[in-house]
N, C-alpha and C positions, 0 to 999 in steps of 0.2 A: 410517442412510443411506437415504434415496430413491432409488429408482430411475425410468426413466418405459423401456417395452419397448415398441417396436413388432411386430408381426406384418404377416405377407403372405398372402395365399395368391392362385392366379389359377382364377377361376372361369370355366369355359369350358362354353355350351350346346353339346349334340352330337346335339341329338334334331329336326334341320330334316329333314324327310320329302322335301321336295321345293316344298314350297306355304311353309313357313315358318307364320306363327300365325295363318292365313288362317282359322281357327276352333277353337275349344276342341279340339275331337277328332284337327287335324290337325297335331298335333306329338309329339313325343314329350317325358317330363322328362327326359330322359338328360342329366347334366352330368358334367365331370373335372374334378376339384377336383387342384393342383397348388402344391406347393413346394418350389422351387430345391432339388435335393441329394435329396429326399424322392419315395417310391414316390408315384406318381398314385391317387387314390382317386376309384371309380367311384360316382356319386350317381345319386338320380332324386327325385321326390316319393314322399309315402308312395302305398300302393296303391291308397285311398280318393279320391286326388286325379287318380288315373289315370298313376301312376308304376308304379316298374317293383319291384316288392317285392325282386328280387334284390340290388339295390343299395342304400346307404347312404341316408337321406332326414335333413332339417336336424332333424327330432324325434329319430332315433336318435344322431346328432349332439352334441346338448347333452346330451343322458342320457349319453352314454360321457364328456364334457367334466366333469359333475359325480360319475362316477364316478372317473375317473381322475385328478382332482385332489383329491377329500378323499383316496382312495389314497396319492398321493405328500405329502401334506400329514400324513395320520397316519402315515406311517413316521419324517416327521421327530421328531413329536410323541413318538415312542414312544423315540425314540436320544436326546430331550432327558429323557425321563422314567425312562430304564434301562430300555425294556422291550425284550425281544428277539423279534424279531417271526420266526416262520420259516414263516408262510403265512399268504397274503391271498387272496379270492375277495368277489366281490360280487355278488349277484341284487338289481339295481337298477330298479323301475320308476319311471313319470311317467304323470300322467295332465295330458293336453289336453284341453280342450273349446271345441266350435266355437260363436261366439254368435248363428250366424243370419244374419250379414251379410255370409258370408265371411271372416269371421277368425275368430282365437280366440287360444287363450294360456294355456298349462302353466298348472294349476291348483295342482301340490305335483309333488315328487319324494320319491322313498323308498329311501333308500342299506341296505341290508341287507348290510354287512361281515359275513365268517367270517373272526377273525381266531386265529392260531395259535401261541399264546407258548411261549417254552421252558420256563417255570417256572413253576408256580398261585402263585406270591406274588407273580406280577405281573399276573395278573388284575383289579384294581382298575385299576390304574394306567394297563391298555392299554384299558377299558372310559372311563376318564377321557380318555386320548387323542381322541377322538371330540371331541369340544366344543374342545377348542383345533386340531384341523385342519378342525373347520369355520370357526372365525375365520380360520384361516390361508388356506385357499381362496378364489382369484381366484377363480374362475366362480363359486363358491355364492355369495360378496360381488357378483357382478353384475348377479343375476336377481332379479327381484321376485316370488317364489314361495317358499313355505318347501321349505327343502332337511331333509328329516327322516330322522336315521338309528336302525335297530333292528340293532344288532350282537350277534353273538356271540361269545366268545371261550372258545376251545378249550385245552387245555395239550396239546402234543408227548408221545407217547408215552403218556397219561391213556385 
């Protein structure tokens, strides 16, 4: 069965000093990213672009977006496969590069799963998992950048 899922979110600037965009230097990036039901998350541009580092920026953004869904994507993989998963951690980076004309665009991302099975005879199995929740992954199916993972996988108690 197909499905078709809409999203929302409401993006609101909050960084008008006074002058509004009356020049590059005279605003702030400060935005509230919000949805219905859901805590308000506090944005800015990355720091380079003259944002505010403390806050959230749309590059940290899509890296937690490709994190957290091959996440949720291989735990499914792992309860179709019989693996039993009892801890997940990820040290994920991305690399962007700017082309000079003011833009740019995520070169690769690199998922680095620690993942933590209850039993070494399923070590194959949970290292296999990886390749079918990257198929299964909406965001890594969206981006036109290779989504590349180096996992590890640990056994419980080992």
């Amino acid at each position: 069965m197909f499905g078709e899922h809409r999203y929302s979110v409401r993006t609101t600037w909050t960084g008008d000093r006074g002058t509004g965009t009356s020049g590059y230097r005279d605003y702030d990036r400060s935005v509230t990213l919000e949805i219905a039901g859901k805590p308000a998350l506090l944005a800015s541009s990355d720091k380079p672009f003259r944002g505010d580092p403390s806050r959230w920026n749309p590059e940290d953004l899509l890296l937690a977006s490709l994190s957290e869904c091959h996440l949720l994507s291989y735990l499914h993989a792992c309860v179709q496969a019989g693996v039993v998963v009892v801890g997940y951690d990820d040290e994920a980076s991305g690399l962007m590069v700017e082309d000079g004309r003011g833009g740019g665009a995520f070169r690769e991302v690199v998922l680095r799963p620690r993942v933590t099975v209850a039993d070494a005879s399923m070590t194959d199995a949970a290292t296999a998992a990886h390749a079918q929740a990257n198929a299964w992954c909406f965001i890594a199916n969206s981006v036109n950048f290779p989504v590349r993972h180096e996992p590890t996988i640990l056994v419980a108690g080992a």
